[in-house]
LUMDORO-928239 format. One record per residue (C-alpha): residue number from 0; residue in one letter; x, y, z. Coordinates in steps of 0.001 Angstrom, whole numbers, plus 500000, padded with zeros to 6 digits. Example, Ala and Ser with C-alpha at 12.3 -4.5 7.8 and 13.67 -1.06 7.14 Angstrom:
BEGIN
{0 A {512300 495500 507800}}
{1 S {513670 498940 507140}}
This chain:
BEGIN
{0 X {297041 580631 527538}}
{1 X {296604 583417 530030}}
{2 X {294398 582792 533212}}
{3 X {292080 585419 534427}}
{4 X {290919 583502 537326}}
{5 X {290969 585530 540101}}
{6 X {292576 588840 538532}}
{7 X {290826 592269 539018}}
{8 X {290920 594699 536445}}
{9 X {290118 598981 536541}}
{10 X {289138 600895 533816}}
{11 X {291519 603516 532654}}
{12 X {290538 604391 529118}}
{13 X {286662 604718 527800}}
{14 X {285227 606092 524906}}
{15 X {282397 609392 526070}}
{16 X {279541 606409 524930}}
{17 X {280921 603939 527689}}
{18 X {279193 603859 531326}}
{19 X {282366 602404 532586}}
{20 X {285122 604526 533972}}
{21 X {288266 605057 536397}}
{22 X {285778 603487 539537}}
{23 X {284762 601029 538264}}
{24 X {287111 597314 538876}}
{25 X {286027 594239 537580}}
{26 X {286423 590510 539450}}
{27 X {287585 588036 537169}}
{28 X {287002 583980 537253}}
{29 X {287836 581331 534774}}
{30 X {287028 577326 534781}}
{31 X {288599 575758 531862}}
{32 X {288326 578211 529046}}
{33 X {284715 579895 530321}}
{34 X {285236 583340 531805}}
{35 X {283173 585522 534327}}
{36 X {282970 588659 535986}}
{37 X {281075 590945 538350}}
{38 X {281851 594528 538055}}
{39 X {280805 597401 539606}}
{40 X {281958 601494 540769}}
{41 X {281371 604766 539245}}
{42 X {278495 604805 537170}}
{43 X {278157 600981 537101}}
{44 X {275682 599764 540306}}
{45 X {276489 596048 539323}}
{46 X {277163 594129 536300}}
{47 X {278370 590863 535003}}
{48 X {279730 589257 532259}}
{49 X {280350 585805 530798}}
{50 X {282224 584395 527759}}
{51 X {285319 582199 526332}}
{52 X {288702 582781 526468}}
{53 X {290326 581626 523491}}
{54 X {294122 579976 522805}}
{55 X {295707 582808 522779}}
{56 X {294408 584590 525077}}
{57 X {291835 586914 523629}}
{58 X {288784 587103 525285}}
{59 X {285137 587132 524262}}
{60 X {282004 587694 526027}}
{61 X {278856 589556 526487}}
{62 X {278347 591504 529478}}
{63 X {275016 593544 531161}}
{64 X {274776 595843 534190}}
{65 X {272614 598496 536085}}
{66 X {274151 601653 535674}}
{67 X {273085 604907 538735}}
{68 X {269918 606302 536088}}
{69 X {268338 602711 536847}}
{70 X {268889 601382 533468}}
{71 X {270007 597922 531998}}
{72 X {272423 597709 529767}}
{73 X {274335 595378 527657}}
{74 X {276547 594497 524830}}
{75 X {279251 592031 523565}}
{76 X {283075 592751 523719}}
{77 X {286369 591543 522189}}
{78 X {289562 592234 524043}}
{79 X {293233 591571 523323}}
{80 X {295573 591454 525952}}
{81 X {299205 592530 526502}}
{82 X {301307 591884 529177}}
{83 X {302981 594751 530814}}
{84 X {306578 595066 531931}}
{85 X {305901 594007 535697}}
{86 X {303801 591087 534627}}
{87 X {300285 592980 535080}}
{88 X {297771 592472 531880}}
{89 X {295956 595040 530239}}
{90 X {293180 594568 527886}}
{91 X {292010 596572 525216}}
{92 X {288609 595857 524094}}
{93 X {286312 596721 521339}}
{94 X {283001 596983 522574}}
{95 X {279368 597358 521066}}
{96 X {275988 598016 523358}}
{97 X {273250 595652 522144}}
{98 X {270306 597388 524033}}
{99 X {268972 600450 522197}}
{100 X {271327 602202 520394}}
{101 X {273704 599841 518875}}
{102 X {276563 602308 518692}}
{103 X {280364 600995 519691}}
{104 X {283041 601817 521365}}
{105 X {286624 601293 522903}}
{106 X {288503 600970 526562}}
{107 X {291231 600001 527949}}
{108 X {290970 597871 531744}}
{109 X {294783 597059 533399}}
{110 X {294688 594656 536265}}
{111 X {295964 595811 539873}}
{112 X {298015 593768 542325}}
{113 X {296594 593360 545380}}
Protein backbone atom coordinates (compact mmCIF):
# COMPACT_ATOMS: atom_id res chain seq x y z
CA UNK A 1 0.00 0.00 0.00
CA UNK A 2 1.24 3.45 -0.86
CA UNK A 3 1.69 6.08 2.01
CA UNK A 4 0.68 9.61 1.49
CA UNK A 5 1.76 10.74 4.80
CA UNK A 6 3.58 13.64 4.46
CA UNK A 7 3.67 13.95 0.47
CA UNK A 8 2.59 17.25 -1.25
CA UNK A 9 0.90 17.17 -4.36
CA UNK A 10 0.26 20.30 -7.33
CA UNK A 11 -2.32 20.34 -9.65
CA UNK A 12 -1.36 20.08 -13.24
CA UNK A 13 -4.45 19.00 -15.12
CA UNK A 14 -8.24 20.36 -14.33
CA UNK A 15 -11.26 20.20 -16.12
CA UNK A 16 -12.71 24.38 -16.97
CA UNK A 17 -15.53 23.28 -13.94
CA UNK A 18 -12.61 22.70 -11.34
CA UNK A 19 -11.52 25.70 -8.89
CA UNK A 20 -8.27 23.96 -8.52
CA UNK A 21 -5.33 24.72 -10.72
CA UNK A 22 -1.38 24.92 -11.37
CA UNK A 23 -1.15 27.08 -7.65
CA UNK A 24 -2.69 25.30 -5.88
CA UNK A 25 -0.43 22.17 -3.69
CA UNK A 26 -2.02 20.03 -1.41
CA UNK A 27 -0.40 18.64 2.19
CA UNK A 28 -0.96 15.14 2.60
CA UNK A 29 -1.24 12.97 6.06
CA UNK A 30 -2.18 9.41 6.65
CA UNK A 31 -2.69 7.33 10.13
CA UNK A 32 -3.38 3.82 9.36
CA UNK A 33 -5.50 3.79 6.28
CA UNK A 34 -7.43 7.42 7.07
CA UNK A 35 -6.14 10.19 4.83
CA UNK A 36 -6.09 14.10 5.14
CA UNK A 37 -5.23 17.15 3.53
CA UNK A 38 -5.16 20.94 3.62
CA UNK A 39 -4.86 22.60 0.35
CA UNK A 40 -4.70 25.84 -0.75
CA UNK A 41 -3.16 28.50 -3.91
CA UNK A 42 -4.69 29.92 -6.92
CA UNK A 43 -8.22 30.15 -6.67
CA UNK A 44 -8.43 27.90 -3.57
CA UNK A 45 -8.15 30.31 -0.11
CA UNK A 46 -8.10 27.01 2.01
CA UNK A 47 -9.53 23.66 1.85
CA UNK A 48 -9.39 20.24 3.31
CA UNK A 49 -10.14 16.92 2.74
CA UNK A 50 -10.54 13.58 4.51
CA UNK A 51 -11.10 9.94 3.44
CA UNK A 52 -9.65 6.16 3.19
CA UNK A 53 -7.03 4.90 1.37
CA UNK A 54 -7.74 1.57 0.23
CA UNK A 55 -5.29 -1.78 -0.40
CA UNK A 56 -4.19 -0.83 -3.31
CA UNK A 57 -3.70 2.31 -3.10
CA UNK A 58 -6.65 4.18 -4.49
CA UNK A 59 -7.86 6.83 -2.59
CA UNK A 60 -11.28 8.07 -1.53
CA UNK A 61 -12.49 11.06 0.16
CA UNK A 62 -14.60 14.08 0.25
CA UNK A 63 -13.06 17.34 0.30
CA UNK A 64 -14.51 21.30 0.88
CA UNK A 65 -12.76 24.66 0.56
CA UNK A 66 -13.20 28.54 0.27
CA UNK A 67 -12.40 29.48 -3.04
CA UNK A 68 -11.27 33.88 -3.75
CA UNK A 69 -15.43 34.75 -4.70
CA UNK A 70 -16.03 33.77 -0.87
CA UNK A 71 -17.80 30.64 -1.61
CA UNK A 72 -17.84 27.04 -0.04
CA UNK A 73 -17.49 24.36 -1.91
CA UNK A 74 -17.38 20.68 -1.86
CA UNK A 75 -17.55 17.32 -3.39
CA UNK A 76 -16.29 13.67 -3.19
CA UNK A 77 -13.33 12.28 -5.30
CA UNK A 78 -11.82 8.95 -6.45
CA UNK A 79 -8.22 8.89 -7.50
CA UNK A 80 -5.91 6.19 -8.87
CA UNK A 81 -2.42 6.52 -8.57
CA UNK A 82 0.65 5.69 -10.70
CA UNK A 83 4.01 5.83 -9.87
CA UNK A 84 6.27 7.75 -12.08
CA UNK A 85 9.71 6.80 -13.35
CA UNK A 86 11.70 8.75 -10.52
CA UNK A 87 9.49 7.35 -7.83
CA UNK A 88 7.10 10.57 -7.61
CA UNK A 89 3.11 9.60 -7.60
CA UNK A 90 0.60 11.12 -9.59
CA UNK A 91 -3.03 10.82 -9.11
CA UNK A 92 -5.71 11.05 -11.40
CA UNK A 93 -8.99 11.65 -9.91
CA UNK A 94 -12.56 11.69 -10.87
CA UNK A 95 -14.24 14.26 -9.11
CA UNK A 96 -17.98 15.42 -8.54
CA UNK A 97 -19.03 18.91 -6.58
CA UNK A 98 -21.83 18.09 -4.12
CA UNK A 99 -22.84 21.79 -3.37
CA UNK A 100 -25.13 23.26 -6.04
CA UNK A 101 -24.59 22.08 -9.23
CA UNK A 102 -23.74 18.50 -9.08
CA UNK A 103 -21.77 18.49 -12.31
CA UNK A 104 -18.22 16.36 -12.44
CA UNK A 105 -15.13 16.52 -13.46
CA UNK A 106 -11.41 15.31 -13.87
CA UNK A 107 -7.58 16.36 -12.75
CA UNK A 108 -4.59 15.22 -12.51
CA UNK A 109 -2.23 16.30 -9.01
CA UNK A 110 1.75 14.87 -9.23
CA UNK A 111 3.62 15.14 -6.01
CA UNK A 112 6.93 17.38 -5.81
CA UNK A 113 10.14 16.54 -3.97
CA UNK A 114 11.09 18.84 -1.65
Amino acid sequence: MINYNGRIFVSVENTANGDVSTSTFFEYKQEGNILSATYGGGEIVKGTLIGIVQENGHLQFRYNHVNTKNEIRGGKCCSIPETLPDGRIRLHEKWKWTDGEHTEGESVIEEVFR
